[in-house]
Backbone as a chain_set.jsonl record, in Angstrom:
{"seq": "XXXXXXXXXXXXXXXXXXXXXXXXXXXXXXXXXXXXXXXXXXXXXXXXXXXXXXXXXXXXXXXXXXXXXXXXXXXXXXXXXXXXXXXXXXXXXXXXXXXXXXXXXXXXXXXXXXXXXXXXXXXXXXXXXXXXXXXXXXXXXXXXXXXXXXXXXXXXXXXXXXXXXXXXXXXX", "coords": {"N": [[97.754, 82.472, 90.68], [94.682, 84.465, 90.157], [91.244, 83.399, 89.202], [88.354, 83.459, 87.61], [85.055, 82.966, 88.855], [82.161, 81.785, 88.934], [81.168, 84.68, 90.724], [82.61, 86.401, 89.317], [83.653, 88.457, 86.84], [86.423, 88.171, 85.126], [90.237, 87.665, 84.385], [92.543, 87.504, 86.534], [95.974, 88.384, 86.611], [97.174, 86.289, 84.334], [99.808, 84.812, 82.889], [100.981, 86.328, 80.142], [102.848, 85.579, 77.995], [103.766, 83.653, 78.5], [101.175, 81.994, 77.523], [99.9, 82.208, 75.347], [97.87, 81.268, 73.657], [96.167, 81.057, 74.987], [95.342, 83.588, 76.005], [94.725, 84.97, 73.529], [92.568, 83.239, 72.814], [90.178, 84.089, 75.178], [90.903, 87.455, 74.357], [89.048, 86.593, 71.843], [86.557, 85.901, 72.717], [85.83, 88.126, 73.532], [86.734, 89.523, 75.595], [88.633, 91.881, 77.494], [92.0, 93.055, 77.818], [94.751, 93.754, 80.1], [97.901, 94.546, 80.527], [99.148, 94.505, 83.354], [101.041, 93.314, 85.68], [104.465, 92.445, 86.244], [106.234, 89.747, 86.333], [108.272, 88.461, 88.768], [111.252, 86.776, 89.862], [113.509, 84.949, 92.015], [116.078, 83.854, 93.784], [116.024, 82.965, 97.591], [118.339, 83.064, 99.133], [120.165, 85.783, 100.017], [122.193, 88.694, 100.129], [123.314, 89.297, 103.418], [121.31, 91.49, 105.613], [122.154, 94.803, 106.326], [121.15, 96.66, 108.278], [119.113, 96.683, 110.915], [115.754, 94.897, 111.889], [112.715, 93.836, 112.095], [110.953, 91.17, 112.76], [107.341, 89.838, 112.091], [104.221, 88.276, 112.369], [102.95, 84.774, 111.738], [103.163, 81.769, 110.865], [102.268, 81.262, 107.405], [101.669, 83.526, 106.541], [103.621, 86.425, 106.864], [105.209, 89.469, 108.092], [107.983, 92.069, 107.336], [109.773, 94.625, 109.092], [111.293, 97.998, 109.084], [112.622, 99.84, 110.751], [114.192, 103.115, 111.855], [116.346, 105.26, 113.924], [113.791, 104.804, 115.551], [111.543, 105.271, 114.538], [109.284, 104.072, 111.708], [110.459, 102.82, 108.852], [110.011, 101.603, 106.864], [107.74, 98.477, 105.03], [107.486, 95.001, 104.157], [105.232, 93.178, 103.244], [104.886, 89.269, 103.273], [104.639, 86.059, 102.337], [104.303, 82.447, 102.145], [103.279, 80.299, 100.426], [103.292, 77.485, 99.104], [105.482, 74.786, 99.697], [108.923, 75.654, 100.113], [108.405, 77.844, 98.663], [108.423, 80.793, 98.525], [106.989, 84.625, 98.658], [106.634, 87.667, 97.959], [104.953, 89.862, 98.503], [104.266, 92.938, 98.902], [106.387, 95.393, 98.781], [107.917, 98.379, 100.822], [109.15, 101.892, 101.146], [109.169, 104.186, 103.348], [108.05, 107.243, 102.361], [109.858, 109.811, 103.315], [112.012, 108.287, 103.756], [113.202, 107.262, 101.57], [115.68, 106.702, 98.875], [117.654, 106.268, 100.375], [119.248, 103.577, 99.918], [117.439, 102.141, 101.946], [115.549, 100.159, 100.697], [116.735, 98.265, 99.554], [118.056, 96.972, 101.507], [115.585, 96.234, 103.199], [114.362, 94.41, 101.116], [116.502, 92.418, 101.373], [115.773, 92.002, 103.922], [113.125, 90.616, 103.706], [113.76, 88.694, 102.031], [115.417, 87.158, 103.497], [113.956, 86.231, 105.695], [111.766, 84.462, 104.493], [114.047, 82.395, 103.492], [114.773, 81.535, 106.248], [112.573, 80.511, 106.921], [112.171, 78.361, 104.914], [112.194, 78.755, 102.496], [113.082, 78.13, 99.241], [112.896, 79.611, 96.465], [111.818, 83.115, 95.244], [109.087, 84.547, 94.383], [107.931, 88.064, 92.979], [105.921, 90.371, 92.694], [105.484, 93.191, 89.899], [103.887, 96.136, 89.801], [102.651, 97.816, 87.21], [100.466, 98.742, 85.767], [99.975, 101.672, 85.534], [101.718, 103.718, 84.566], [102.128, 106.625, 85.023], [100.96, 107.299, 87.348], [102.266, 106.24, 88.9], [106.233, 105.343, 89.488], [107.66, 102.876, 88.503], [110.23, 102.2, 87.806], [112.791, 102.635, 89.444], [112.207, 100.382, 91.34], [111.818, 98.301, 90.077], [114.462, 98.177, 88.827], [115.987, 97.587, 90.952], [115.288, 95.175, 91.929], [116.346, 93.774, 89.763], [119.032, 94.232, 90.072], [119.406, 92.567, 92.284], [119.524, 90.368, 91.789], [117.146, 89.023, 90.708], [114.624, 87.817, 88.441], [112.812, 88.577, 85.262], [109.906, 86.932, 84.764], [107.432, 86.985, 83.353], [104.988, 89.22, 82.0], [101.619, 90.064, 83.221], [98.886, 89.889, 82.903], [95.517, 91.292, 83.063], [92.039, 90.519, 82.874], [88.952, 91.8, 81.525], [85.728, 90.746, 81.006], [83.443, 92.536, 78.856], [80.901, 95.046, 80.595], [80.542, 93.892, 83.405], [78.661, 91.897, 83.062], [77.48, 88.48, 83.322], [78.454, 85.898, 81.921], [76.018, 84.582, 79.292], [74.029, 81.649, 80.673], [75.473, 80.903, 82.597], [79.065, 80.944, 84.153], [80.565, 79.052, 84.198], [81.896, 76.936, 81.351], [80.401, 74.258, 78.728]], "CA": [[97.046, 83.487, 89.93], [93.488, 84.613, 90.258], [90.209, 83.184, 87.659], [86.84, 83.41, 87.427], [84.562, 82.215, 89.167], [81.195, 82.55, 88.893], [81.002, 85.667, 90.973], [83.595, 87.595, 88.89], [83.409, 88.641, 85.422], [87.405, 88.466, 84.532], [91.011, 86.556, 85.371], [93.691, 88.011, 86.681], [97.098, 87.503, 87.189], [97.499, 85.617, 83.198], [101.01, 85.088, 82.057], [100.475, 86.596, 78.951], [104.066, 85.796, 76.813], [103.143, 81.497, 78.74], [100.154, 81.574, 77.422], [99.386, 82.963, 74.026], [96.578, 80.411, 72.988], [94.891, 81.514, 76.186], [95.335, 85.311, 75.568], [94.338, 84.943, 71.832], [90.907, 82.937, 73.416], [90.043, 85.332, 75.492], [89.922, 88.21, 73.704], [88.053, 86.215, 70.925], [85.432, 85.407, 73.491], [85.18, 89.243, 74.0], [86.918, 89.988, 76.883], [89.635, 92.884, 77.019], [93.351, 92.705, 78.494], [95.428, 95.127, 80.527], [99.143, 94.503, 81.409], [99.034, 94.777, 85.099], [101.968, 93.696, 86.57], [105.727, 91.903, 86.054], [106.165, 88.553, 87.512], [109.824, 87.921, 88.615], [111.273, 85.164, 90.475], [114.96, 85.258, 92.35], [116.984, 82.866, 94.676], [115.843, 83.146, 98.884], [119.616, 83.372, 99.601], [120.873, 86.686, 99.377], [123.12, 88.994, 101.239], [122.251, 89.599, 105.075], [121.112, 92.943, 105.642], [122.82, 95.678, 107.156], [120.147, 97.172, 109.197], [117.58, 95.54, 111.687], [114.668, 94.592, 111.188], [111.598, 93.273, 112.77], [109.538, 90.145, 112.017], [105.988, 89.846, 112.403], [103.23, 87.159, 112.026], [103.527, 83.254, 111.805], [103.02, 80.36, 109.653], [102.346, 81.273, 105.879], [102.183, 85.182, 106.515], [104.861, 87.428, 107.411], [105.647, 91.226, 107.805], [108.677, 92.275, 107.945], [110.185, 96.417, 109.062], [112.415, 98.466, 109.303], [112.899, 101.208, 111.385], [115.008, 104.063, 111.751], [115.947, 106.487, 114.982], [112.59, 104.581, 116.261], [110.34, 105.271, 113.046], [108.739, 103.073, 110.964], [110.624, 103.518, 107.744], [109.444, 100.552, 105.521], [107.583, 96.992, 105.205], [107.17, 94.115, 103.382], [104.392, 91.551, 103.002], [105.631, 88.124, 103.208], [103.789, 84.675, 102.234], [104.361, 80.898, 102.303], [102.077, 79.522, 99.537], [103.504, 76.423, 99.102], [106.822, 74.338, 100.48], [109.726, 75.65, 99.45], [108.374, 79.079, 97.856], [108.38, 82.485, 99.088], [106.3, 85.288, 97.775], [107.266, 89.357, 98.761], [103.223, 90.838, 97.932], [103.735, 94.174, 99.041], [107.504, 96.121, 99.803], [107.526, 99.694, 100.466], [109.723, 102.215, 102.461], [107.909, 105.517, 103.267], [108.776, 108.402, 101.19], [110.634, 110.429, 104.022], [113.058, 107.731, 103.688], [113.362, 107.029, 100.278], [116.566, 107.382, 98.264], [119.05, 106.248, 101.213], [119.777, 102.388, 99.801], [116.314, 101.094, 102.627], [114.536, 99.628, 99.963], [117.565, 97.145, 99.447], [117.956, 96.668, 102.845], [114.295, 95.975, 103.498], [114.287, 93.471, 100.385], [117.198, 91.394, 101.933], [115.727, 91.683, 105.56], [112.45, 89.5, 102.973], [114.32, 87.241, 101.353], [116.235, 86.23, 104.464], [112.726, 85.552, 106.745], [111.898, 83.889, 104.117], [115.083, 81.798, 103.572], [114.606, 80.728, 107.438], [111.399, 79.636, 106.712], [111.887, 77.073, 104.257], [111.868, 78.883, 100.631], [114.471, 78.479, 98.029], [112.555, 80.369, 95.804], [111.13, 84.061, 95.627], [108.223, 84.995, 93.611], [107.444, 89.231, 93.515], [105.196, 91.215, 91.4], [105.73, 94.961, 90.091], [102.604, 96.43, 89.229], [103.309, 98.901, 86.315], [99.286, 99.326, 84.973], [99.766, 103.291, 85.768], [103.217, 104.46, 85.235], [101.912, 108.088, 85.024], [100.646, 107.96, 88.737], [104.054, 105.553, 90.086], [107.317, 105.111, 88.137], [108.589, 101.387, 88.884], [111.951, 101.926, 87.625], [113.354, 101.763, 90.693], [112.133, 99.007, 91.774], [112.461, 97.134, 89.128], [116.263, 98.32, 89.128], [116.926, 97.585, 92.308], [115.09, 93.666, 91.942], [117.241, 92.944, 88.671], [120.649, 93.86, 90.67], [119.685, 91.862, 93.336], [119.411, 88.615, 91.203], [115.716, 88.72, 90.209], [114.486, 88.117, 86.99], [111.717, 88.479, 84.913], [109.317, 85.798, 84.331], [106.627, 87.263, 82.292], [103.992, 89.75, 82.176], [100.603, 89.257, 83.703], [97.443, 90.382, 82.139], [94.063, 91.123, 84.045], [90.883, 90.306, 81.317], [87.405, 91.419, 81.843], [84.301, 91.026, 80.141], [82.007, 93.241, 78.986], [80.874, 95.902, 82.662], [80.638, 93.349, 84.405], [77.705, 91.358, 83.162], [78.048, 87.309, 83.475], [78.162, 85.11, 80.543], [75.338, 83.887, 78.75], [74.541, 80.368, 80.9], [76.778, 81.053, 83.512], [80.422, 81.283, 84.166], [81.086, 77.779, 83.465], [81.298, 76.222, 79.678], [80.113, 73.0, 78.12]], "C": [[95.566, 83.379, 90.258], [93.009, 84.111, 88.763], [89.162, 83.66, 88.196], [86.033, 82.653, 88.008], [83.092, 82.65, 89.227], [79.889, 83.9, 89.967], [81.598, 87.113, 90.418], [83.627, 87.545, 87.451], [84.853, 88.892, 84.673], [88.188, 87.335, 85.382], [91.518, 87.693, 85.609], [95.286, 87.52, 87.364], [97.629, 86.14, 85.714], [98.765, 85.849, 82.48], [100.887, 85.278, 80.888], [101.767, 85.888, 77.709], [103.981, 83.517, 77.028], [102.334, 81.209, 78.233], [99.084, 82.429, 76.339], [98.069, 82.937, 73.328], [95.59, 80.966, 73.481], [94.395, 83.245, 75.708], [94.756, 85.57, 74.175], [92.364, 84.38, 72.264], [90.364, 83.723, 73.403], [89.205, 86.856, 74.996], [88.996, 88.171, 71.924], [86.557, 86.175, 71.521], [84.856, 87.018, 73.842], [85.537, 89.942, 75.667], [88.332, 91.251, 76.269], [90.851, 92.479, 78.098], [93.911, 94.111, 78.857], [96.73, 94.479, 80.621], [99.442, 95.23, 82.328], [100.701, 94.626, 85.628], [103.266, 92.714, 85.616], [105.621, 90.87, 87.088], [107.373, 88.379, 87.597], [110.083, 86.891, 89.853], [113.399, 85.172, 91.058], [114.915, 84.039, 93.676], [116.391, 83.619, 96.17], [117.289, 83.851, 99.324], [119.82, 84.421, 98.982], [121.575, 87.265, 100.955], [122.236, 89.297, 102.181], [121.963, 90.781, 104.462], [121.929, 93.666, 106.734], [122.516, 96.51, 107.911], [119.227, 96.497, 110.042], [116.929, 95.658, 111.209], [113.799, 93.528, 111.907], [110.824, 92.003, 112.243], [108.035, 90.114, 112.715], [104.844, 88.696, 111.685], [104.168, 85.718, 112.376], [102.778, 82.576, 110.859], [102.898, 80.885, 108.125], [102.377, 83.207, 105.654], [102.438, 85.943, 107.468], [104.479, 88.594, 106.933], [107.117, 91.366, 108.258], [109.168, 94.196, 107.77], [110.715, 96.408, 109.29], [112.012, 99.419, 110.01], [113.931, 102.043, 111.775], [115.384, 104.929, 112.746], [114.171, 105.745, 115.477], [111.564, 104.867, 115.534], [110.095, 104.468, 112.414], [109.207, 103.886, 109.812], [110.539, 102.298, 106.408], [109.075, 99.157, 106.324], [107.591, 96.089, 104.404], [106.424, 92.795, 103.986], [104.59, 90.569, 102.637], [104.523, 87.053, 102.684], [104.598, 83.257, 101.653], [103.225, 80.317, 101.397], [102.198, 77.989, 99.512], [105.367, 76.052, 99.374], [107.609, 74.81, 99.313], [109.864, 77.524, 98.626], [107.731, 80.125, 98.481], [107.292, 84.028, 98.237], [106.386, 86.808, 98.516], [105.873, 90.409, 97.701], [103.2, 92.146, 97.897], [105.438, 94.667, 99.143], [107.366, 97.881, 99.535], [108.514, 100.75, 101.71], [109.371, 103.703, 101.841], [108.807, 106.2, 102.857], [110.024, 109.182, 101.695], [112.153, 109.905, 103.542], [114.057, 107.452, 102.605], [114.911, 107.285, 99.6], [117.603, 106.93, 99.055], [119.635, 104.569, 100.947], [118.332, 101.239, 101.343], [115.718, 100.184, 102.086], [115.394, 98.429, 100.121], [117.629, 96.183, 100.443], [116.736, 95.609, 103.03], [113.797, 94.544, 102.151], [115.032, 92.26, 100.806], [116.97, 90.854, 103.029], [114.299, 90.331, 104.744], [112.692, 88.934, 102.919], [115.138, 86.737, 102.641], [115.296, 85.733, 105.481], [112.335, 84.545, 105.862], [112.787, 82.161, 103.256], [114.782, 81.028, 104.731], [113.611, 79.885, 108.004], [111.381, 78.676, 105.51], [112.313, 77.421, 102.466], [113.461, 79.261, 100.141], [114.314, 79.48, 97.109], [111.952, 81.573, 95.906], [110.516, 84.272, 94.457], [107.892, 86.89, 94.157], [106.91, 89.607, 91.95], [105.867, 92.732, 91.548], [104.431, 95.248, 89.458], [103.282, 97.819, 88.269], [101.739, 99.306, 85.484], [99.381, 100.805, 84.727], [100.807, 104.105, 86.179], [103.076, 105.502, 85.134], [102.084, 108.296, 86.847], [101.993, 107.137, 89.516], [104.467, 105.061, 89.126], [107.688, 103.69, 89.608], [109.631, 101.073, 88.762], [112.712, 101.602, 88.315], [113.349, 100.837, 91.343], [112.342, 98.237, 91.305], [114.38, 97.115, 89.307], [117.148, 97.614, 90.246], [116.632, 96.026, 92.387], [116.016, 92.597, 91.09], [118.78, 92.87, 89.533], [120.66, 93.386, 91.392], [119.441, 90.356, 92.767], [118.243, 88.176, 90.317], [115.639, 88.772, 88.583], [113.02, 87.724, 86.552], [111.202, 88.021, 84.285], [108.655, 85.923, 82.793], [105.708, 88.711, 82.706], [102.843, 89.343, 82.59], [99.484, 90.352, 83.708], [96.401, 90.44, 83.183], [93.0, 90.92, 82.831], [89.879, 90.228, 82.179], [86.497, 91.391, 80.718], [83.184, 91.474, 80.316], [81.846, 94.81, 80.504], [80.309, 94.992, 83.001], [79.102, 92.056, 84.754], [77.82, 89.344, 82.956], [77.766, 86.77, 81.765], [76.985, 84.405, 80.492], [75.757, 82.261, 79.408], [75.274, 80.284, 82.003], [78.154, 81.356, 83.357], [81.335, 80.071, 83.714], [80.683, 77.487, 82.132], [81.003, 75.398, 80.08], [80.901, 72.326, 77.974]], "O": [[95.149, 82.281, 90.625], [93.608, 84.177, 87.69], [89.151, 84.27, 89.265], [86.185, 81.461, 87.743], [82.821, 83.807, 89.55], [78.665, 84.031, 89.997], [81.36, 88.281, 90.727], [83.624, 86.437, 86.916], [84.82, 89.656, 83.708], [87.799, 86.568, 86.262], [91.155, 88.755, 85.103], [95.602, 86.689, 88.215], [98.346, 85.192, 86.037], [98.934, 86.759, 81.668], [100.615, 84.238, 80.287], [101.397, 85.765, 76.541], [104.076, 82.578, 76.238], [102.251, 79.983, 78.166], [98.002, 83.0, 76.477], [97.402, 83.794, 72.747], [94.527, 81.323, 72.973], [93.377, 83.754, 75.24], [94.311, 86.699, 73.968], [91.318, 84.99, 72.044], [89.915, 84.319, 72.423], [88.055, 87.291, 75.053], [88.559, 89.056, 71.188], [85.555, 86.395, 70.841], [83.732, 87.208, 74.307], [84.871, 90.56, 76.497], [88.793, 91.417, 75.14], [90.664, 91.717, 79.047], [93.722, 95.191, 78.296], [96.439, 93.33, 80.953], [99.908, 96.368, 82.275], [101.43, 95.579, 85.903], [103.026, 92.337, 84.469], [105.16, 90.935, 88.228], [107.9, 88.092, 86.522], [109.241, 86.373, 90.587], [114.314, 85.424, 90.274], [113.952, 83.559, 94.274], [116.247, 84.838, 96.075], [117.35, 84.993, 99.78], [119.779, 84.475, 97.753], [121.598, 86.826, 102.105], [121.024, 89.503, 102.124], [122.182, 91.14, 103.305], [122.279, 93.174, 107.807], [123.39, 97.241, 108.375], [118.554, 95.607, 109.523], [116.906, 96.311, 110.165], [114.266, 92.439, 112.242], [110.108, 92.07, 111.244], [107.843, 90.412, 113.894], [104.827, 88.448, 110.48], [105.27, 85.512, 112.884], [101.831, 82.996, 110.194], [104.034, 80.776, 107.663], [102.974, 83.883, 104.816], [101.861, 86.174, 108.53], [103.803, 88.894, 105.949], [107.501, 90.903, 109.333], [109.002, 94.887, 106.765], [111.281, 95.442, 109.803], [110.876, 99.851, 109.811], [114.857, 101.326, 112.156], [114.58, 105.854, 112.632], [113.373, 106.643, 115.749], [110.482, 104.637, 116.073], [111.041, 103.683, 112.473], [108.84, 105.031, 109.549], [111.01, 102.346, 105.272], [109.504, 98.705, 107.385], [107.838, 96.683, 103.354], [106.749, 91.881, 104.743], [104.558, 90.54, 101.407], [103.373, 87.494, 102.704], [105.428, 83.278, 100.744], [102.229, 79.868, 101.964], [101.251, 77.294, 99.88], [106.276, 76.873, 99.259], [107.381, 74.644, 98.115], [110.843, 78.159, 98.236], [106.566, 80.171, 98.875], [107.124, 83.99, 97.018], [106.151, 86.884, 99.722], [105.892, 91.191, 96.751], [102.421, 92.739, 97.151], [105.872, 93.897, 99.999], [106.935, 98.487, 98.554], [108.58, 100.448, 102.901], [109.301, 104.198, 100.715], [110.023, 106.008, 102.882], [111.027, 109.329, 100.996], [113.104, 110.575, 103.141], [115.286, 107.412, 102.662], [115.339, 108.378, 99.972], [118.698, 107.132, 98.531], [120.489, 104.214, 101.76], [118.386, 100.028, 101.557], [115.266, 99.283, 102.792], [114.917, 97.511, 100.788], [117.376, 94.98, 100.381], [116.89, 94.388, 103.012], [112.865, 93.794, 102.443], [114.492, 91.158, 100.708], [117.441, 89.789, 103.426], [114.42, 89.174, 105.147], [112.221, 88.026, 103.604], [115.485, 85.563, 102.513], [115.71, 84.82, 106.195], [112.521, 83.445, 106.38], [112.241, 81.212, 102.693], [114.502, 79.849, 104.515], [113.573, 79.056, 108.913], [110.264, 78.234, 105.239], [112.609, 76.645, 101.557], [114.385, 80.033, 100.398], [115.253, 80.222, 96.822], [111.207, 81.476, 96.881], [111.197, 84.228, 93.432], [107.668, 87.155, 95.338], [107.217, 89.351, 90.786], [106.425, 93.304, 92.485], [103.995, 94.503, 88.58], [104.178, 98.585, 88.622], [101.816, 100.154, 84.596], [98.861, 101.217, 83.69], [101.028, 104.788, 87.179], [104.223, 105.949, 85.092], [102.861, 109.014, 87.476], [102.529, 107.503, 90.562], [103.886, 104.527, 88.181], [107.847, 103.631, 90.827], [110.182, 100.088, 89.253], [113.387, 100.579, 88.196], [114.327, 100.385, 91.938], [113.005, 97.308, 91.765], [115.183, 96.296, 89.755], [118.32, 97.267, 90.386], [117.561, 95.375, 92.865], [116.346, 91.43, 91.301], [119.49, 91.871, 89.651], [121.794, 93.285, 91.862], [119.195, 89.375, 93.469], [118.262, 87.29, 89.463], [116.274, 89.44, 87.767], [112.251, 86.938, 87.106], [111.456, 88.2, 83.094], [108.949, 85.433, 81.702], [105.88, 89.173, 83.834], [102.712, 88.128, 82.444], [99.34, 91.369, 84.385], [96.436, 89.656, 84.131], [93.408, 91.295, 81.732], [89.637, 89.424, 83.079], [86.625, 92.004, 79.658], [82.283, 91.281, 81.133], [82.794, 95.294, 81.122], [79.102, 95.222, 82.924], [78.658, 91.57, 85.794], [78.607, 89.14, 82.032], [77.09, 87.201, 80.831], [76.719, 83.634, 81.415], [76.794, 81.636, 79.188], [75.733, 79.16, 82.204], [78.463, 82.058, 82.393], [82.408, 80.071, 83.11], [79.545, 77.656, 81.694], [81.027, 75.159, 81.288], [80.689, 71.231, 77.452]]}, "num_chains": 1, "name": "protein.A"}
């Protein structure tokens, strides 16, 4: 997760439902909270995939695509944070495509680069701050039937526009 440091006037990335005391702090201290995203967490091993699929990069970050008839029809942003654990930052399969079972695909072609690289575990976010402008349902839908489950919520908190704390960024 992201903090503060004294160039940034907020955290982000705060399990909010882990960490109540913190969240209760917080906005005592005057800061405000959003619920940003969904943190979920699922097994490396899953089924192969039933489509190719490209890898890209090395050592801690990966891409991996799909393509279609010779099109680029989705990717996903891979990472290696630490031994053992997987992390899927970005997945996305372009709109054209949408709707034909790719997304699934393109989630299993993840979790299986990942798998061959070392991780038992998968960490993915859903960002849901602005379900007016993108509905997550689907995605979410499609992460729960593939095993995933959901950790917690995860708060962003700033303070104030953006002016530093009295003293700095560090307490006493």
């Amino acid at each position: 997760f992201w903090s503060a440091t004294e160039l940034s006037v907020g955290l982000e990335g705060l399990p909010r439902q882990h960490r109540p005391a913190t969240h209760d702090a917080l906005l005592a201290r005057g800061f405000t909270g959003q619920d940003r995203w969904l943190y979920l967490t699922g097994p490396a091993a899953a089924e192969t995939p039933e489509v190719p699929y490209r890898r890209r990069g090395h050592g801690a970050e990966l891409r991996v695509e799909l393509d279609v008839d010779g099109r680029p029809a989705g990717g996903a942003e891979l990472s290696l944070p630490a031994p053992g654990l997987g992390v899927i930052w970005w997945l996305e399969v372009e709109r054209e495509y949408r709707r034909r079972g790719l997304g699934r695909q393109l989630l299993r072609a993840a979790r299986s680069v990942l798998a061959e690289e070392g991780a038992g575990d998968v960490v993915l976010f859903v960002d849901h701050d602005d379900p007016k402008a993108r509905d997550r349902r689907p995605a979410l839908e499609l992460y729960l039937a593939e095993g995933f489950t959901i950790i917690d919520h995860l708060w962003s908190y700033q303070r104030g526009k953006g002016e530093a704390e009295p003293g700095g960024a560090r307490g006493g």
